[in-house]
VEXSE-430398 format. One line per 10 residues: number of its first residue (from 1); for each residue x negated, y negated, z negated of C-alpha. Coordinates in nm, 3 decimals. Example, Ala and Ser with C-alpha at 12.3 -4.5 7.8 and 13.67 -1.06 7.14 Angstrom:
% VEXSE-430398
1 = -1.230:0.450:-0.780  -1.367:0.106:-0.714
END
This chain:
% VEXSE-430398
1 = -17.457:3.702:-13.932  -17.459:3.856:-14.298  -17.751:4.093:-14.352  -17.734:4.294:-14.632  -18.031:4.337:-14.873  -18.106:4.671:-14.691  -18.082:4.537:-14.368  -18.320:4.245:-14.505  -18.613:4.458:-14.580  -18.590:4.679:-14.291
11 = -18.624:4.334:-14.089  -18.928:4.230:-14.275  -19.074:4.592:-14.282  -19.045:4.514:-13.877  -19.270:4.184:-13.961  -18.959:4.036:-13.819  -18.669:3.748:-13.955  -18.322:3.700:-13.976  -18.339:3.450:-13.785  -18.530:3.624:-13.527
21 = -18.248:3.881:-13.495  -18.023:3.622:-13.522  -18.165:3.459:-13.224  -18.162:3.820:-13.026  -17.798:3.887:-13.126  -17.732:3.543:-12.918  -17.929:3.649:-12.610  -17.659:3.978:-12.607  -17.366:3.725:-12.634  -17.511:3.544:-12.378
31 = -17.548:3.802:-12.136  -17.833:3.836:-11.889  -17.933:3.471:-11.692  -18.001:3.554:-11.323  -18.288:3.337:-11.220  -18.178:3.069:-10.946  -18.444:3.128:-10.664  -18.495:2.827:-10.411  -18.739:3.026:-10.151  -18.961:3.301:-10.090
41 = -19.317:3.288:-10.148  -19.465:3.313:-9.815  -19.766:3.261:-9.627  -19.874:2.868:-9.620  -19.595:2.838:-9.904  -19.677:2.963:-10.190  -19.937:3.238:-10.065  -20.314:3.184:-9.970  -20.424:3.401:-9.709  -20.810:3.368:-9.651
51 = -21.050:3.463:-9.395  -21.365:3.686:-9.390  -21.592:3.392:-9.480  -21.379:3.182:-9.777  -21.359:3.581:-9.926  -21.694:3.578:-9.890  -21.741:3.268:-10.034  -21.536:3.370:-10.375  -21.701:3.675:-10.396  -22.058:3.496:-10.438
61 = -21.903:3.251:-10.670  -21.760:3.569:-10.878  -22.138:3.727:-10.840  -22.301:3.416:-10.933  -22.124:3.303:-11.243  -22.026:3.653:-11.371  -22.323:3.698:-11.626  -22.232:3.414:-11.766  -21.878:3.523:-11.917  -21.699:3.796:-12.121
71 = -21.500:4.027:-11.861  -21.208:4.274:-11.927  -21.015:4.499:-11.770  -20.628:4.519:-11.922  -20.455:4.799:-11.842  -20.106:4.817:-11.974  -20.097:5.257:-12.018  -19.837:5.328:-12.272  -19.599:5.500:-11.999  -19.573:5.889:-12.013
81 = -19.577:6.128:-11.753  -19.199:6.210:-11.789  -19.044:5.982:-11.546  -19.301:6.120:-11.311  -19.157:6.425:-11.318  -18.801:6.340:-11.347  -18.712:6.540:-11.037  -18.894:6.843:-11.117  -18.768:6.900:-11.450  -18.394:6.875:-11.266
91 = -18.549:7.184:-11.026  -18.658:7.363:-11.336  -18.366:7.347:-11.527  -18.114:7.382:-11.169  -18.267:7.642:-10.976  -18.159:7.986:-10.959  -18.403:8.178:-10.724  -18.128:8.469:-10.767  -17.795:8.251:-10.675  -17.945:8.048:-10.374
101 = -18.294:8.058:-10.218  -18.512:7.721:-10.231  -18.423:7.597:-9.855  -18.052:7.588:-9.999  -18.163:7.378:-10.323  -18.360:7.117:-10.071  -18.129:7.063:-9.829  -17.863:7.033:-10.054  -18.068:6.818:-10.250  -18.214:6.581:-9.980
111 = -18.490:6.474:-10.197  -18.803:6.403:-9.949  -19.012:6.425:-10.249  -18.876:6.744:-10.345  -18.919:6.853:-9.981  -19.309:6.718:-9.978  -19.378:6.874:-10.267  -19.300:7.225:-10.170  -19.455:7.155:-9.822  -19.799:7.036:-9.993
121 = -19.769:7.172:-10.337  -20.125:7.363:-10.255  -20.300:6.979:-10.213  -20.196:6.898:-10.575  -20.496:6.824:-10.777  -20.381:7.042:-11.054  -20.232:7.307:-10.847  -20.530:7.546:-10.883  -20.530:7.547:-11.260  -20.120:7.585:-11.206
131 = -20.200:7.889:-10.989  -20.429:8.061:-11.231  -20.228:7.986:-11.572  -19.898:8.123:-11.385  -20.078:8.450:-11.306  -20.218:8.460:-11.662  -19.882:8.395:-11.832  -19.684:8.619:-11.571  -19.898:8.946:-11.509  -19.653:9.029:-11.270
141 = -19.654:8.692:-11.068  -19.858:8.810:-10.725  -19.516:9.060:-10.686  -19.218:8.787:-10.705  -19.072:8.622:-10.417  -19.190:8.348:-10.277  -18.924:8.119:-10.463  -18.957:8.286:-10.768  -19.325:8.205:-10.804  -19.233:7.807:-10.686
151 = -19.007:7.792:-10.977  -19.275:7.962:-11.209  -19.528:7.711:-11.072  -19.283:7.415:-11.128  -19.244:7.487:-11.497  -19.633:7.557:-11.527  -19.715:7.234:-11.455  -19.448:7.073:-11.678  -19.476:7.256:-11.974  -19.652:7.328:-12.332
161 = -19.708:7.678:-12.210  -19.884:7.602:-11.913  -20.079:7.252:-11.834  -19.744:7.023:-12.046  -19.827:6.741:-11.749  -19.480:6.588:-11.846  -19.582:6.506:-12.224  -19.878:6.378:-12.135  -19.969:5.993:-12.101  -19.940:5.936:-11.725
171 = -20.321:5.802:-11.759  -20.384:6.125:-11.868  -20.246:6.344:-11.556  -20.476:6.484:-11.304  -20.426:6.217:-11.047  -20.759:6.335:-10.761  -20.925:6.668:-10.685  -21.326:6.600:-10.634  -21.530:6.908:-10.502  -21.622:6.988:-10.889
181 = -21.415:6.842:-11.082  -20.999:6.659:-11.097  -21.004:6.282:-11.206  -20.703:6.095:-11.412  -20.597:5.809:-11.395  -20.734:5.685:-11.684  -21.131:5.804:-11.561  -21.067:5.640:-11.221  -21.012:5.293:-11.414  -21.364:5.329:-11.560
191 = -21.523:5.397:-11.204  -21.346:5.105:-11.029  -21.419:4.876:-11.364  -21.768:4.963:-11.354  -21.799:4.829:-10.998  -21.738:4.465:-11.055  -21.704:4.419:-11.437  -22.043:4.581:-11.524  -22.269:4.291:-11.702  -22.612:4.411:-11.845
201 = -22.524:4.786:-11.809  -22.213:4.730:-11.984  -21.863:4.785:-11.885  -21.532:4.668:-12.110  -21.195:4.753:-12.047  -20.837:4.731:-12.288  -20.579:5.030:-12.286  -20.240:4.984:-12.451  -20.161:5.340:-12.524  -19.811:5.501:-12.720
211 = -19.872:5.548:-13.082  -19.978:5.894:-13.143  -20.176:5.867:-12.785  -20.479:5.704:-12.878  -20.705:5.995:-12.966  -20.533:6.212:-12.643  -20.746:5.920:-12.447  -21.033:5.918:-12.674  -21.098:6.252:-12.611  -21.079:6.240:-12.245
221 = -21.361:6.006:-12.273  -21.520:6.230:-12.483  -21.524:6.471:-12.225  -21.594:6.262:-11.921  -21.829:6.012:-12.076  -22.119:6.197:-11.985  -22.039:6.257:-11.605  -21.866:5.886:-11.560  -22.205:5.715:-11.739  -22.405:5.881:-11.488
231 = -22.248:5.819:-11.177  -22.153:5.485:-11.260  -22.522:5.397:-11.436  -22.315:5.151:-11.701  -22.216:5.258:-12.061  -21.814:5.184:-12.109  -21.662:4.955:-12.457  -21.323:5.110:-12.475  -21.049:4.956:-12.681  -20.735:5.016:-12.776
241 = -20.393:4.884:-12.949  -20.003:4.984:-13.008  -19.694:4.762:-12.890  -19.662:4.564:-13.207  -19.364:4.644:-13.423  -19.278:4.286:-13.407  -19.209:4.309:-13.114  -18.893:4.546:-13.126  -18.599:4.422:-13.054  -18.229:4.474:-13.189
251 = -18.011:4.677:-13.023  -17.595:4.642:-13.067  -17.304:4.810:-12.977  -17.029:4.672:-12.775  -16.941:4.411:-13.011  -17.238:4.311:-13.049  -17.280:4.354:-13.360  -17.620:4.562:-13.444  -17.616:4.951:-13.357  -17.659:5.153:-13.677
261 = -17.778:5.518:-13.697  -17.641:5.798:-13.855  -17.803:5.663:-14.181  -17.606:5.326:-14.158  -17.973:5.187:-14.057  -18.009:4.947:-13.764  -18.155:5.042:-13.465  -18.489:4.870:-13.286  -18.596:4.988:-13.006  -18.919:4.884:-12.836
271 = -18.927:4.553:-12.669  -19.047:4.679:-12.314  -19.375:4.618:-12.148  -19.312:4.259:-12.190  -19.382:4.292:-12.557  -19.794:4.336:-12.423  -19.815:3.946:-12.421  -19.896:3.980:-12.764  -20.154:4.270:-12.693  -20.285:4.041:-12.396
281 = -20.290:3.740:-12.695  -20.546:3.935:-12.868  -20.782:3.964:-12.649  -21.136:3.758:-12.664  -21.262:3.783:-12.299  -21.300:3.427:-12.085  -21.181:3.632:-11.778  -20.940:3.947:-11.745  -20.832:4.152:-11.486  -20.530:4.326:-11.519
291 = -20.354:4.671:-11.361  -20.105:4.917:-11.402  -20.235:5.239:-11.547  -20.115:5.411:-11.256  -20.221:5.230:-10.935  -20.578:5.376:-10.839  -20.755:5.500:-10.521  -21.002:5.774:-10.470  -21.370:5.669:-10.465  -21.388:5.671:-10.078
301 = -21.107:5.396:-10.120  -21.259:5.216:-10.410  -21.483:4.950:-10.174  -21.204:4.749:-10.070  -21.014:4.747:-10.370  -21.403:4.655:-10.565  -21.412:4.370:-10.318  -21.060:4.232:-10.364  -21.101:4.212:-10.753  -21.414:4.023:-10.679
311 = -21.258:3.775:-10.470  -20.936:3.705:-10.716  -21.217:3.682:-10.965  -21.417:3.392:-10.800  -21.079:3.219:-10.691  -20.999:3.194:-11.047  -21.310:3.118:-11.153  -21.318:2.793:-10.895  -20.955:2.695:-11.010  -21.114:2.714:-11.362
321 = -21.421:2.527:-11.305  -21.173:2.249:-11.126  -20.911:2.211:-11.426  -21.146:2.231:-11.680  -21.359:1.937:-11.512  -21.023:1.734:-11.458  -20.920:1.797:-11.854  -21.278:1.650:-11.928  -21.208:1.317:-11.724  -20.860:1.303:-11.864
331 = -20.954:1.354:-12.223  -21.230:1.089:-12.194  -20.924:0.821:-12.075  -20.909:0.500:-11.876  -20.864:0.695:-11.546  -20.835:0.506:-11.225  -20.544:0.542:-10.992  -20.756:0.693:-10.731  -20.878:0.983:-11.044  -20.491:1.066:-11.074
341 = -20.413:1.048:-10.749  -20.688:1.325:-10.696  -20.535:1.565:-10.973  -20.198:1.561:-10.839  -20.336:1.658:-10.500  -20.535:1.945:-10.661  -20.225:2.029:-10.850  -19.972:2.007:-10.590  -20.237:2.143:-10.304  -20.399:2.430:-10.552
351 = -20.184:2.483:-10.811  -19.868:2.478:-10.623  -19.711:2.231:-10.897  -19.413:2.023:-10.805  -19.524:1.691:-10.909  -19.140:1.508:-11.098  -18.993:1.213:-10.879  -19.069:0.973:-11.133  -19.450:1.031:-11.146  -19.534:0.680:-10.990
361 = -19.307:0.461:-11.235  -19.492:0.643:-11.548  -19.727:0.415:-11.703  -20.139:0.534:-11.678  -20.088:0.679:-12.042  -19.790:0.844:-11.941  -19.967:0.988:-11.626  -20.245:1.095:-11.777  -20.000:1.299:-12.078  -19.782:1.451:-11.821
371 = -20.112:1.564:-11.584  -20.277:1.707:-11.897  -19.957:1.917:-12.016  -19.973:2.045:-11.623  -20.318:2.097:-11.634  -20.378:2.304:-11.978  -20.201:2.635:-11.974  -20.348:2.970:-11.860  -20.399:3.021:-11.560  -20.331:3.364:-11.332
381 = -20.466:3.430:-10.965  -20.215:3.729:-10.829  -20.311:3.962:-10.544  -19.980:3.962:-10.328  -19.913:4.248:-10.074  -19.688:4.231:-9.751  -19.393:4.436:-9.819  -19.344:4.764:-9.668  -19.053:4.886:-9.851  -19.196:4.977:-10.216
391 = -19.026:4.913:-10.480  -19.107:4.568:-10.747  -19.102:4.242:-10.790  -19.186:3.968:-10.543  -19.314:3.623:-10.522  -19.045:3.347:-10.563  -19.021:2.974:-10.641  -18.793:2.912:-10.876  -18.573:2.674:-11.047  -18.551:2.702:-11.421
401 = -18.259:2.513:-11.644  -18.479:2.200:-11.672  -18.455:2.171:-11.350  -18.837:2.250:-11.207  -18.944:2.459:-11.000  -19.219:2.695:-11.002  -19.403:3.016:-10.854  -19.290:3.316:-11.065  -19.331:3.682:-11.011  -18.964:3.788:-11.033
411 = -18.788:4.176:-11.015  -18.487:4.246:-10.792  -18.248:4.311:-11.140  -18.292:3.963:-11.212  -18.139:3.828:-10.870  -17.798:3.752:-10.835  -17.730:3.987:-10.514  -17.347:3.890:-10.517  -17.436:3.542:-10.438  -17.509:3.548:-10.041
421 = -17.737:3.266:-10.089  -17.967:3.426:-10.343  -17.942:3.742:-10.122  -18.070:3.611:-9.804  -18.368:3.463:-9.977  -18.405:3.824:-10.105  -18.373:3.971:-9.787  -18.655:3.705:-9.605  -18.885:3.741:-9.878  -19.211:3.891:-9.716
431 = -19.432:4.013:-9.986  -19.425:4.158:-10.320  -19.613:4.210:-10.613  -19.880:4.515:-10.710  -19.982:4.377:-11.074  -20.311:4.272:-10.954  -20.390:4.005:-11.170  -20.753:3.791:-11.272  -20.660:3.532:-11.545  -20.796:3.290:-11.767
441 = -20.650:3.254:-12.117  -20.875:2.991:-12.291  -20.913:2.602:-12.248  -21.176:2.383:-12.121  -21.312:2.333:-12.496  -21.285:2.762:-12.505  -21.033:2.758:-12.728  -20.768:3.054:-12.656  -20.428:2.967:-12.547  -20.138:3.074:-12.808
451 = -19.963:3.309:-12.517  -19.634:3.302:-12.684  -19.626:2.935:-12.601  -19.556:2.975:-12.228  -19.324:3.318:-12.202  -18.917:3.248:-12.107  -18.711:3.371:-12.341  -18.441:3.298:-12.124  -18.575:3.636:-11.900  -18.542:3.861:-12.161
461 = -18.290:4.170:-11.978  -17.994:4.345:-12.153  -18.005:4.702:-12.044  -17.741:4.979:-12.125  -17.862:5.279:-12.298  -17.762:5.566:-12.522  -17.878:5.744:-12.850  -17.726:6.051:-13.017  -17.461:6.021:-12.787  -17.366:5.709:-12.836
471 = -17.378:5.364:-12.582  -17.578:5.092:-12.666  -17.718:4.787:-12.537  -18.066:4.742:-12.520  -18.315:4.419:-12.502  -18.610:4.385:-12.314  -18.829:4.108:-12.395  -18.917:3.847:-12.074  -19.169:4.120:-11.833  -19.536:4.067:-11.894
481 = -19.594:3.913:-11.589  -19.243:3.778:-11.469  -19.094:3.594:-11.818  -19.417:3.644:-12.024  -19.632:3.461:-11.745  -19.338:3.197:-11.668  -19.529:2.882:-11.800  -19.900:2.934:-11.700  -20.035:2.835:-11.420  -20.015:3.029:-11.095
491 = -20.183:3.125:-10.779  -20.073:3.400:-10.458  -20.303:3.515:-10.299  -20.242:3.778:-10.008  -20.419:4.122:-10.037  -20.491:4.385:-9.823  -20.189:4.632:-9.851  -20.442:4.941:-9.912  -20.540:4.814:-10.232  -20.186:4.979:-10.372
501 = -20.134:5.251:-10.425  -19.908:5.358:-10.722  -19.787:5.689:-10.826  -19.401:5.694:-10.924  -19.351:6.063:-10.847  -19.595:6.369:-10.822  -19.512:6.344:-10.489  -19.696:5.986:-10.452  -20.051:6.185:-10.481  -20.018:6.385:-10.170
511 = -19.967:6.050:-9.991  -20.364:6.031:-9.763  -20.466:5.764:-9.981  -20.460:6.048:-10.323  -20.630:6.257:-10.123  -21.012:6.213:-10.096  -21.171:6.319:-9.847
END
């Protein structure tokens, strides 16, 4: 690939090399690798499901040795609002009160959202501040039709002359309507944190925010911080970082030969949320919990999630305790038969690890080098739900190119849903994944893991996209917890469905569980 010297220093000024673009410009020529799934993760293959008591048990063990480390909660939160909204902003910019009347737009739009929304629009947690900034801006309002005041309504919440929900960080939107005050997303993180990560009155959690977003959150703290102290008796460390510009990938045109602006400059885009392995790298804690910016519950809700993160947490924490007292007896040497034989039970039993064929014929050197490269990686315990038809990724094992199979989180775009084969085990698969995540990302001498060293760059996805006009193909670097994750360690565990409860569309929040009581 010849660079030339302008090209050259806009790499660099990335933090980036030639040969680093180099190696993207392959991927694209390469086209996207559909992963070769062997099963479903179910129940009693691949997924624990415990009782009342073991959960109990965890949750003590999570109580008991808590104190004792540094705790996070990581919540990926760079998305905005706009997506969100994607459907209303099509009804702002389609509907003509005066050319059809709104029953027209729905049912020619068949959009249950749509219809939900108009049916509920009153249970909103915003909708109050809606009503009054519509009859401020339009003196006139209490006089129009009934449609006419929907459509004022609409493009009150959405935009920079009313509440601008749509620019707004989605942790940022009014997501719950309390008796005396609404609660976003991003203040309902800090109440559910507080609940099991609080340690000596002291409560951490990690944002990774859109440049240009970070004060927008730090002043929503500001203006909480008194109310959320109180009721959650616990002072909150809030941090903060940006998707590294290293992490921006290339993007190229149909040739594949890089994209270049109108200024002859080549185009990077962002590298997706799987670029937040190197925001996760960062980060100090012994034990973090991680969650989508978007999935909370109202506080009559929050018991059952509270306990579930509690039970992950001591899970992992007895995994850890396990490995890092194996690594001890491996690094001190001269291990029995017996001693081996016990670690590959733990690892095949525990770890779900497919032990290779040839495991008896290595020598005890060899055996003891190939249990210690299975042993020390990071290590992730992920809640699993049963699947009632929402959308994302599920639990799969997996066979990569070296021929090994694995537990891996992995999305429906990376199937191969022409092959019947791959299909089927689609179709049977029983549970999926909420990104609800405790993981360990340090060894047993407490040394931190270099995170880079176990993502797949073989799931990085080509996606088609536009700019000025023009098509382009886009990469998005291995997902944070589907390519990113590929090589650590791995545990299902099942989770009450309850604790999930995302927010796609506006719509999602008049769902009963967005609704406190």
């Amino acid at each position: 690939m010849e660079f030339s010297e302008i090209d050259i220093l806009q790499i660099e000024e990335k933090g980036l090399s030639t040969q680093e673009v180099e190696r993207q410009i392959q991927i694209f020529e390469r086209g996207n690798i559909k992963v070769d799934i062997q099963q479903a993760a179910t129940l009693g293959n691949g997924i624990f499901a415990y009782n009342a008591e073991e959960q109990k048990k965890f949750i003590q063990t999570f109580e008991d040795k808590k104190e004792q480390l540094n705790l996070l909660k990581f919540v990926p939160a760079s998305g905005a609002a706009t997506r969100m909204f994607k459907a209303f902003h099509n009804f702002a910019n389609e509907f003509d009160p005066e050319k059809a009347s709104l029953r027209d737009y729905l049912d020619k739009k068949e959009n249950k959202n749509l219809q939900l929304f108009f049916e509920e629009i009153e249970k909103l947690p915003f909708y109050e501040q809606a009503y009054k900034k519509a009859n401020d801006n339009y003196p006139d309002f209490s006089n129009k039709s009934n449609d006419e005041q929907q459509l004022i309504l609409v493009k009150t919440m959405l935009y920079e002359n009313g509440l601008g929900l749509s620019d707004l960080p989605k942790g940022l939107v009014p997501f719950h309507s309390y008796n005396d005050f609404t609660a976003t997303a991003f203040e309902e993180h800090l109440h559910s944190a507080a609940k099991y990560l609080s340690i000596n009155g002291v409560t951490k959690l990690h944002f990774t925010v859109a440049e240009g977003d970070k004060e927008k959150f730090e002043d929503e703290f500001e203006n909480i911080k008194e109310r959320v102290e109180e009721a959650t008796q616990t002072k909150f460390e809030i941090s903060y970082s940006y998707q590294d510009p290293k992490t921006d990938t290339i993007a190229v045109d149909k040739e594949n030969k890089p994209f270049r602006d109108e200024n002859d400059r080549m185009f990077f885009r962002p590298g997706g949320h799987g670029a937040l392995i190197e925001n996760l790298n960062q980060q100090e804690a012994d034990l973090i919990f991680i969650k989508n910016i978007d999935n909370v519950v109202v506080a009559t809700n929050l018991p059952k999630v509270v306990e579930m993160k509690r039970m992950l947490g001591g899970k992992l924490i007895t995994l850890q305790e396990q490995v890092f007292q194996y690594m001890q007896t491996l690094d001190a040497g001269n291990n029995s038969e017996t001693k081996l034989d016990e670690i590959v039970s733990f690892l095949e039993d525990e770890l779900f690890v497919k032990i290779t064929s040839s495991f008896a014929k290595f020598t005890g050197e060899e055996k003891t080098e190939y249990l210690c490269k299975k042993l020390d990686r990071p290590l992730r315990v992920c809640g699993m739900v049963k699947n009632e038809g929402e959308p994302g990724g599920g639990p799969f094992l997996v066979k990569n190119e070296d021929g090994e199979i694995s537990l891996q989180i992995i999305e429906g775009a990376q199937i191969d849903k022409n092959n019947s084969e791959q299909l089927e085990i689609l179709n049977n698969s029983t549970h999926f994944n909420p990104v609800d995540i405790a993981c360990s990302l340090k060894n047993h001498k407490g040394e931190s893991f270099d995170l880079n060293q176990y993502v797949d760059e073989n799931m990085s996805f080509i996606a088609d996209k536009t700019k000025d006009g023009k098509s382009l193909k886009a990469l998005e670097r291995p997902g944070l917890w589907n390519g990113g994750m590929a090589y650590w360690n791995t545990v299902f565990v099942e989770v009450p469905v309850e604790t999930f409860n995302p927010v796609k569309t506006v719509a999602d929040l008049l769902k009963p569980s967005h609704q406190p009581k």
